[in-house]
Backbone as CSV, one residue per row, in Angstrom:
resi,resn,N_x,N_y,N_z,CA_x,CA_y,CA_z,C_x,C_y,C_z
1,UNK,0.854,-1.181,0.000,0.000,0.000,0.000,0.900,1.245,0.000
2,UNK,0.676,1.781,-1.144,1.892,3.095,-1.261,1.299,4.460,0.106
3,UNK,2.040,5.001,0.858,2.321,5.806,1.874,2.026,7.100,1.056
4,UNK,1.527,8.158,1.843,1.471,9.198,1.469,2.053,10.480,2.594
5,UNK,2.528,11.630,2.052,3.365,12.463,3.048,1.790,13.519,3.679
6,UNK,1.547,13.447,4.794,0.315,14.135,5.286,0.650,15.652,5.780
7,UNK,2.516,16.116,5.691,2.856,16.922,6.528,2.338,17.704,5.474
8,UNK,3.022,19.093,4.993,2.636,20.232,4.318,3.493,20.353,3.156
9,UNK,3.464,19.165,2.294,4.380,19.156,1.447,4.267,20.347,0.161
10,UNK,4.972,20.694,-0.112,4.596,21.942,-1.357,3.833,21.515,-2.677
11,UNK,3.790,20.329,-2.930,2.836,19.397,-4.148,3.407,17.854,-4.290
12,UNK,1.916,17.414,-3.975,1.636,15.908,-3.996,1.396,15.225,-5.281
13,UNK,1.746,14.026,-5.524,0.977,13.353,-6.813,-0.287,12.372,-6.128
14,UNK,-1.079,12.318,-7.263,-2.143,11.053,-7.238,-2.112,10.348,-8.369
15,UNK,-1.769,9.402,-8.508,-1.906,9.196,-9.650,-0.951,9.417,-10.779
16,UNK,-1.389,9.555,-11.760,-0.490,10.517,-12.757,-0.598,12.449,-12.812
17,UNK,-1.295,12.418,-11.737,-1.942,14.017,-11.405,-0.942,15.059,-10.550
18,UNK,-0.673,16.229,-10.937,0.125,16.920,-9.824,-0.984,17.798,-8.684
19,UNK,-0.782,17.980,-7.666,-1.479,18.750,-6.676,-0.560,19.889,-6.189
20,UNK,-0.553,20.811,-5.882,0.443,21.646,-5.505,-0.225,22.321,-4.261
21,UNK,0.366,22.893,-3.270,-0.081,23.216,-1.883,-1.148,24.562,-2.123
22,UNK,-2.117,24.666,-1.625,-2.851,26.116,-1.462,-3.352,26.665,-0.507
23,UNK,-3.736,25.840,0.441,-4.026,26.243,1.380,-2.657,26.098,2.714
24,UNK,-2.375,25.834,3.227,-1.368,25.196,4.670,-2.511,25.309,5.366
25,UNK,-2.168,24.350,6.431,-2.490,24.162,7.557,-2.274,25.487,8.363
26,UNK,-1.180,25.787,8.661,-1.227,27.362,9.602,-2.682,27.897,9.108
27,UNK,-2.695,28.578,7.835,-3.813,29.332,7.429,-5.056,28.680,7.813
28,UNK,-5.269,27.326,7.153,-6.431,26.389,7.555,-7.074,27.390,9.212
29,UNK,-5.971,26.951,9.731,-6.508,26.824,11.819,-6.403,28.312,11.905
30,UNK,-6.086,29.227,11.223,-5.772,30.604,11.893,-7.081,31.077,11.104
31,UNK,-7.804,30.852,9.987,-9.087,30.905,9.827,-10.130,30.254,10.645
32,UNK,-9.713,28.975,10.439,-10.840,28.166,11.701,-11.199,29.035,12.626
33,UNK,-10.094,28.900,13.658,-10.183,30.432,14.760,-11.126,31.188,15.522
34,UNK,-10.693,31.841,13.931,-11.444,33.531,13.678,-13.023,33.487,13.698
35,UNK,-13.504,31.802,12.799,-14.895,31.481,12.699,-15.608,31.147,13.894
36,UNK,-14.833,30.195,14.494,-14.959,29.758,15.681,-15.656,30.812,16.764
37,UNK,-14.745,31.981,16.810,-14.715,33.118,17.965,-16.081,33.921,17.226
38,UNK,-16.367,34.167,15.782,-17.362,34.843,15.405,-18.546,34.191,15.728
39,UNK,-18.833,32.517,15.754,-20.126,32.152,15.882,-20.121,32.093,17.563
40,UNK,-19.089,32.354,18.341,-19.114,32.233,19.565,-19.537,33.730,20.209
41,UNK,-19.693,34.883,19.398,-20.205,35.956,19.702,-21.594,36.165,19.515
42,UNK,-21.565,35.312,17.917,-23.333,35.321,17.667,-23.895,34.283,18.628
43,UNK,-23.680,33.332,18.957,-24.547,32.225,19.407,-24.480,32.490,21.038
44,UNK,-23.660,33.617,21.979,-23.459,33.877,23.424,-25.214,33.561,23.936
45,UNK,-24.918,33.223,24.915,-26.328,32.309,25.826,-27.152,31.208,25.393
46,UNK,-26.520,30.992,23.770,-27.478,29.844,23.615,-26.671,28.555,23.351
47,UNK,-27.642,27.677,23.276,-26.734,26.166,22.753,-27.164,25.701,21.485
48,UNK,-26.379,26.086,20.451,-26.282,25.659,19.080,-26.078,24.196,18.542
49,UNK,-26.794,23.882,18.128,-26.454,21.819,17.272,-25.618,22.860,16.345
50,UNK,-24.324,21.656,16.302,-23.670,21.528,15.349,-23.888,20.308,14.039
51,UNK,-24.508,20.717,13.101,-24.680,19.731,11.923,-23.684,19.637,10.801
52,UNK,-22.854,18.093,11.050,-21.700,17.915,9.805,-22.269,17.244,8.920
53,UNK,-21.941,17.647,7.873,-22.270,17.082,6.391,-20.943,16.054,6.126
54,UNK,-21.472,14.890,6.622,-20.419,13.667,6.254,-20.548,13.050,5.037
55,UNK,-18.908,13.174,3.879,-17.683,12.827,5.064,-16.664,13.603,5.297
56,UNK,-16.988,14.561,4.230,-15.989,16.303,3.766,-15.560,16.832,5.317
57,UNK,-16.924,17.208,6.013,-16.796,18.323,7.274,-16.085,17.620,8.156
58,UNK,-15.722,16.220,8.461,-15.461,16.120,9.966,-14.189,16.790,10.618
59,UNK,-13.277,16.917,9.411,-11.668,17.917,9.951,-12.054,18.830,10.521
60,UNK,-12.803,19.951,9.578,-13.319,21.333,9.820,-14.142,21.030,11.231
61,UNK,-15.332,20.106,11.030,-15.945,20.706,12.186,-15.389,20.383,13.804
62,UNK,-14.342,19.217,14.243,-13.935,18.967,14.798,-12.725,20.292,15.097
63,UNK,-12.467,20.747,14.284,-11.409,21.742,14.288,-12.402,23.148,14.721
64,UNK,-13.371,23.634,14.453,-14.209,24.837,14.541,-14.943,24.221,15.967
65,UNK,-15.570,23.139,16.469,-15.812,22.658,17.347,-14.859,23.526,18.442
66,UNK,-13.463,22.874,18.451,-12.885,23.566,19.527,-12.355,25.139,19.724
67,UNK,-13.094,25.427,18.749,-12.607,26.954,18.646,-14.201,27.644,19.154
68,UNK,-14.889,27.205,19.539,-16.350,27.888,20.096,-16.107,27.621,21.438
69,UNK,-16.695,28.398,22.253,-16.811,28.412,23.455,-18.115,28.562,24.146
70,UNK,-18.438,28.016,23.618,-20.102,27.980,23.966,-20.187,26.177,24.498
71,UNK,-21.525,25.738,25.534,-21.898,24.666,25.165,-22.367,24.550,23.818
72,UNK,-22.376,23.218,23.514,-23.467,22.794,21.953,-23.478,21.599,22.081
73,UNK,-24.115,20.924,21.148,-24.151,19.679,20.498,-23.856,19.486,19.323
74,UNK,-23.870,18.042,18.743,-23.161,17.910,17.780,-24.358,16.424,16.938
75,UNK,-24.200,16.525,16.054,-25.103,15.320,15.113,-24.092,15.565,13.397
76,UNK,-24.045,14.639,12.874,-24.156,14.294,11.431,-25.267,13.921,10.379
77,UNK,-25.116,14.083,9.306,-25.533,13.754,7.896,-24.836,13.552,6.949
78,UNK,-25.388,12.923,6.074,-24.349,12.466,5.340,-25.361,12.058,3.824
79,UNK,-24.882,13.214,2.839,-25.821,13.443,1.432,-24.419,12.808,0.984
80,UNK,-25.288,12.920,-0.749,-23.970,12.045,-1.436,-24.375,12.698,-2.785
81,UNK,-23.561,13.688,-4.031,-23.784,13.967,-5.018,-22.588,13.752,-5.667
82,UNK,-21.684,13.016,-5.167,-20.265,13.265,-6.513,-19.930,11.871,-6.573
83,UNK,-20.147,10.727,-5.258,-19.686,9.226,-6.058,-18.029,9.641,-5.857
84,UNK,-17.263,8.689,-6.842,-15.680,8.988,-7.157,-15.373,10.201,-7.900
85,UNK,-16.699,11.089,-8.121,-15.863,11.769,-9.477,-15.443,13.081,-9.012
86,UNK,-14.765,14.296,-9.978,-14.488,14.965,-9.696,-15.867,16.136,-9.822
87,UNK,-16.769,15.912,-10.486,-17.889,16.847,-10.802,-19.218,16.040,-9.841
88,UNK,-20.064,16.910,-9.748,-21.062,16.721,-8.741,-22.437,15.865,-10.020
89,UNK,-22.741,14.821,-9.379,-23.472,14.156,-10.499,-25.046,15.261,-10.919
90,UNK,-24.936,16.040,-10.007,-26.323,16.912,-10.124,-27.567,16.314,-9.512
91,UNK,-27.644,15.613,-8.742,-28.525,15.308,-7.580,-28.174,14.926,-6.613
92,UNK,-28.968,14.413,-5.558,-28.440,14.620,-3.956,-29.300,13.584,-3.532
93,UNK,-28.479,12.478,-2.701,-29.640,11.278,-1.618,-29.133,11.761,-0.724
94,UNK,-29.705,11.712,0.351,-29.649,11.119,1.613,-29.182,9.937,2.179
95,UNK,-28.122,9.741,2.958,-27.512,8.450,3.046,-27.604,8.457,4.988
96,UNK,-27.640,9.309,5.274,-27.663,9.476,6.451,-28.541,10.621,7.341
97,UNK,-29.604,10.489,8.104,-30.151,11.221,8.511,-30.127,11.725,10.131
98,UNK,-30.353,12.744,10.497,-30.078,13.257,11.728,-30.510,12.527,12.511
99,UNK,-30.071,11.930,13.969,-30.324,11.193,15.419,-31.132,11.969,16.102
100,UNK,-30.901,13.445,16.364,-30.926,14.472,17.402,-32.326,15.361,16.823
101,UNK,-33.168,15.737,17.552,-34.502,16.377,17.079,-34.088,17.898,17.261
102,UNK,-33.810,18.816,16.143,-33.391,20.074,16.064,-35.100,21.229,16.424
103,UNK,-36.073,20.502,16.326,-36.960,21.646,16.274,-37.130,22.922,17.480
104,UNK,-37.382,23.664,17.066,-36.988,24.890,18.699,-35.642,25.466,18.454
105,UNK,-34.255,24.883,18.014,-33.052,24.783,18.344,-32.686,26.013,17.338
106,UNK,-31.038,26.024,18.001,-30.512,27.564,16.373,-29.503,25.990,16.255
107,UNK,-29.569,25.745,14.898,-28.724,25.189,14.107,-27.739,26.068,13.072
108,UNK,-26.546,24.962,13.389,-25.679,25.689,12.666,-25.007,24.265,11.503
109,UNK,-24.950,24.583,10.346,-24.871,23.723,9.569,-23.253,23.708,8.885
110,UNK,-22.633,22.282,8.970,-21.118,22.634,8.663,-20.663,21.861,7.570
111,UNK,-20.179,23.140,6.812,-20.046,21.974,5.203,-18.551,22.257,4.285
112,UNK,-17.971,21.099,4.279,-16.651,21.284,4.210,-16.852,22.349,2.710
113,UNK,-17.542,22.100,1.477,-17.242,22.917,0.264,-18.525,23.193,-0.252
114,UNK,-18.932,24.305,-0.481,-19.777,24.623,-1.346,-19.540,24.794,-3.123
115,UNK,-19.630,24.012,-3.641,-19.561,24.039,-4.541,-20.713,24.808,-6.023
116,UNK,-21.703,23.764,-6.440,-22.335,24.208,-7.175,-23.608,25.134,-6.219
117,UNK,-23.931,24.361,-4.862,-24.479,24.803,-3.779,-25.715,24.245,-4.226
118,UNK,-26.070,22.575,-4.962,-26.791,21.963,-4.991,-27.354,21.433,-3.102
119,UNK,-26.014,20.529,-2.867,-26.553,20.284,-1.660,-26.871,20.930,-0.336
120,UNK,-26.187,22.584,-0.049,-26.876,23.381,0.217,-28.284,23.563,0.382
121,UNK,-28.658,23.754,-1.088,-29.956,23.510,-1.651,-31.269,22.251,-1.151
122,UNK,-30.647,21.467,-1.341,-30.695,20.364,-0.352,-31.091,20.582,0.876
123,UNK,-30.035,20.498,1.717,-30.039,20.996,3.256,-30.743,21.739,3.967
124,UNK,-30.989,22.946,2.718,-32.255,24.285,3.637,-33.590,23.844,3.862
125,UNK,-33.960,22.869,2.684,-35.354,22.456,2.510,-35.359,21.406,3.596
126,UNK,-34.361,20.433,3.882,-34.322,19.594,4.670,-34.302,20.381,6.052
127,UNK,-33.757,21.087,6.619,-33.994,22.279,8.085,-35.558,22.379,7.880
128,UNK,-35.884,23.112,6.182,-37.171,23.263,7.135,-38.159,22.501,8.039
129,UNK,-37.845,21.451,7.320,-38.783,20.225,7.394,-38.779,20.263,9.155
130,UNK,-38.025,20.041,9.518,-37.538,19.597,11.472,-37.695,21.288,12.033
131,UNK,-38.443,22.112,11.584,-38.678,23.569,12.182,-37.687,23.694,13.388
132,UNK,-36.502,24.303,12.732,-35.563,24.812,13.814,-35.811,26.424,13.873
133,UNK,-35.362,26.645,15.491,-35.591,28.210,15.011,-35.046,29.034,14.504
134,UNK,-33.720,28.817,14.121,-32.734,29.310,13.163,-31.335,27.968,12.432
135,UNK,-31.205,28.724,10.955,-30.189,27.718,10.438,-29.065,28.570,10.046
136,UNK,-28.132,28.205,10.226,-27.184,29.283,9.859,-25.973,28.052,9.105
137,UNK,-25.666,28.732,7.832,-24.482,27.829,6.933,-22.937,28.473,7.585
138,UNK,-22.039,27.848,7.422,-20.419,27.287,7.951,-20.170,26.961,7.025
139,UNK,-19.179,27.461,6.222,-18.380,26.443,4.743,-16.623,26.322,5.286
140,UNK,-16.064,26.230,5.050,-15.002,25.702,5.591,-14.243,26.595,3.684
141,UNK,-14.545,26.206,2.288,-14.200,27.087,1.031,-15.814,26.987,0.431
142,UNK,-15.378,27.957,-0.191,-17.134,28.808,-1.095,-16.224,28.859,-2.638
143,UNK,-16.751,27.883,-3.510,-16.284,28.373,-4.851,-17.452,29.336,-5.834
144,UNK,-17.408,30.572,-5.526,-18.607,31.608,-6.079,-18.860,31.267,-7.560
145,UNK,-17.719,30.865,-8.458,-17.695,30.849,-9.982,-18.883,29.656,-9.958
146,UNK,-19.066,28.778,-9.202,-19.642,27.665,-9.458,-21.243,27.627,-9.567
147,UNK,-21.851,28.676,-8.502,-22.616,28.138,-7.833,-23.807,28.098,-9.125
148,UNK,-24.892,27.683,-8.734,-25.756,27.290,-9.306,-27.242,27.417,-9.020
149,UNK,-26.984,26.709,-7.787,-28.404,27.196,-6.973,-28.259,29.001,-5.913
150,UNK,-29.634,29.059,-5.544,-29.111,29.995,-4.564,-28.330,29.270,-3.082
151,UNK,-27.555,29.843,-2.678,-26.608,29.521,-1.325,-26.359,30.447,-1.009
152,UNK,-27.136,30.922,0.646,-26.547,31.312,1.237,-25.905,31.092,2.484
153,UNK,-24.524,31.667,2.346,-23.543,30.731,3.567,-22.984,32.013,3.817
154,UNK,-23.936,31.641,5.476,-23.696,33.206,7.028,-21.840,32.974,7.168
155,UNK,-21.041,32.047,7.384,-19.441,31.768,7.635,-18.820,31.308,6.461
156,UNK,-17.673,31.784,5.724,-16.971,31.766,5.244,-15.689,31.354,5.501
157,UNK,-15.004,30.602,5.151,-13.558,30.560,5.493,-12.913,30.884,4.004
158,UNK,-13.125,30.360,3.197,-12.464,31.127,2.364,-12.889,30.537,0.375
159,UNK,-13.047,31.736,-0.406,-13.455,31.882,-1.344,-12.096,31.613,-2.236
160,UNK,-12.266,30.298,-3.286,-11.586,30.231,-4.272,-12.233,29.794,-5.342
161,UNK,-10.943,29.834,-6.471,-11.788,29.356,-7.940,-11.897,28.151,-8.115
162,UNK,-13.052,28.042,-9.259,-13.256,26.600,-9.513,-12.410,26.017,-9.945
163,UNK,-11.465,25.103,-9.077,-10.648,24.078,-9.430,-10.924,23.103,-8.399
164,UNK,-10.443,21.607,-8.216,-10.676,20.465,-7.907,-9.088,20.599,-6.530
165,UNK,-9.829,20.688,-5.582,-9.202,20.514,-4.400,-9.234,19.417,-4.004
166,UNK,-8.300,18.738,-2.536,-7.686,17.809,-1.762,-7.576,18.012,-0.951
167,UNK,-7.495,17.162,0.089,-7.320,17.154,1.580,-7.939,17.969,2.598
168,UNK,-7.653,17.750,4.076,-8.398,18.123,5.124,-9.680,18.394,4.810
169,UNK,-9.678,16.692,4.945,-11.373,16.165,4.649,-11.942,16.024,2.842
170,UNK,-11.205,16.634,2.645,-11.659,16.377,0.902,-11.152,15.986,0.190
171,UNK,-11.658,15.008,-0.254,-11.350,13.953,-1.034,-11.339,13.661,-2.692
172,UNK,-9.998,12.767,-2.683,-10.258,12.500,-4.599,-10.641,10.882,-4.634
173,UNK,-11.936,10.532,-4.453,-12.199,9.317,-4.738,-12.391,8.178,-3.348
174,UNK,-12.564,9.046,-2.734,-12.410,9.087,-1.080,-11.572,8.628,-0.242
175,UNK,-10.202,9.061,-0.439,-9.124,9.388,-0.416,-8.535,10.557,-0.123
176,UNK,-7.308,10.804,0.565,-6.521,11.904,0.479,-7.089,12.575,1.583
177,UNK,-8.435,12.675,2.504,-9.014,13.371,3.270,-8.111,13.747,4.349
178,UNK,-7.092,12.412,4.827,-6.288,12.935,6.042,-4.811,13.984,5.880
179,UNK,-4.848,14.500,4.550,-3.479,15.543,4.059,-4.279,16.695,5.145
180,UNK,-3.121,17.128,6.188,-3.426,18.274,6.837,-3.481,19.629,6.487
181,UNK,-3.145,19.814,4.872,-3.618,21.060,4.040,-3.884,20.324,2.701
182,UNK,-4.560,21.711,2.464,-5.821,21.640,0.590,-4.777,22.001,-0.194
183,UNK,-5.264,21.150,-1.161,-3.966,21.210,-2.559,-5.119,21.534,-4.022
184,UNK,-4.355,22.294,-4.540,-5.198,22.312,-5.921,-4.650,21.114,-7.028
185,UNK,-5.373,21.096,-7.742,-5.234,19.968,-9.050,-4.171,20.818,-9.595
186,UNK,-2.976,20.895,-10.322,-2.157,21.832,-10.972,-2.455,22.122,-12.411
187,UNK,-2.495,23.179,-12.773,-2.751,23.530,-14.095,-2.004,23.049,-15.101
188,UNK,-1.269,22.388,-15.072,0.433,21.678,-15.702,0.121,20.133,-15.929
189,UNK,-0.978,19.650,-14.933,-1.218,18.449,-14.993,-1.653,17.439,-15.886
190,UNK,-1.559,16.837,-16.969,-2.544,16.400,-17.714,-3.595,16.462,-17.729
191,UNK,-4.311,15.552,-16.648,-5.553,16.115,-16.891,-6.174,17.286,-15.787
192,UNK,-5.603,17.860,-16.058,-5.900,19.147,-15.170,-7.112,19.759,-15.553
193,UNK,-8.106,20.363,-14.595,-9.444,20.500,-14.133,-9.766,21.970,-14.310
């Protein structure tokens, strides 16, 4: 089983594919942070569910988790629109549904990438359904060129272009999730994205 380097290498291969570093880890957590401390100002006196969109969010939200200082709770979900590929097949199941009864509650929803902001899309209609008293979106990256549906996402960590990212939590084929920084696909690459 070939080994992979998880530290912060400057560009990885997959394959016959180059990845080159874009995000680091420093940046990753020194954004986390910042999000962390902002929903910990909005959410002061209350107790917020934390909702991960599995299997992208669990870095992020485990990582933004300890950056709030609030009590909360915590539950998963787990939609599925991309399979192995690199493009989103354009619909959305449900593979996993919430344990924890959100109605009454301020939910806060945590999603490693917004992409086309199909499953977004998804997700809001699904909140309504369980009448919470507030939903508020967490993206961990927002690719704006992409989107498609309407999305709106209250936390930001950070806005890039449409290209095909890696690691911390995101995956090529569901794989690569445990690289402790995001790598882009390289423009140099064959089949580059």
């Amino acid at each position: 089983m070939p080994r992979i380097n998880i530290d912060n290498s400057e560009e990885i291969m997959i394959g016959d594919e180059r990845f080159v570093l874009y995000l680091p880890e420093e940046q990753l957590q020194a954004r986390i942070k910042e999000l962390g401390e902002e929903i910990t100002r909005e959410y002061e006196s209350k107790v917020p569910v934390f909702i991960g969109l599995l299997n992208g969010s669990f870095l992020f939200m485990a990582d933004l988790i300890k950056n709030v200082a609030l009590d909360c709770e915590i539950d998963f979900i787990r939609l599925s629109s991309y399979g192995d590929a690199k493009i989103s097949s354009g619909s959305v199941k449900m593979v996993k549904d919430l344990n924890c009864d959100i109605e009454g509650r301020d939910v806060v929803v945590v999603e490693d990438i917004v992409d086309t902001g199909l499953s977004i899309n998804y997700i809001e209609r699904l909140m309504e359904n369980h009448k919470p008293a507030s939903v508020k979106i967490v993206s961990l990256l927002l690719k704006p060129e992409s989107l498609k549906y309407d999305a709106k996402i209250d936390y930001i960590g950070f806005k890039i272009p449409s290209k095909f990212v890696v690691g911390y939590g995101l995956d090529y084929a569901q794989k690569y999730r445990n690289l402790r920084s995001i790598y882009v696909l390289s423009e140099n690459s064959e089949n580059g994205v």
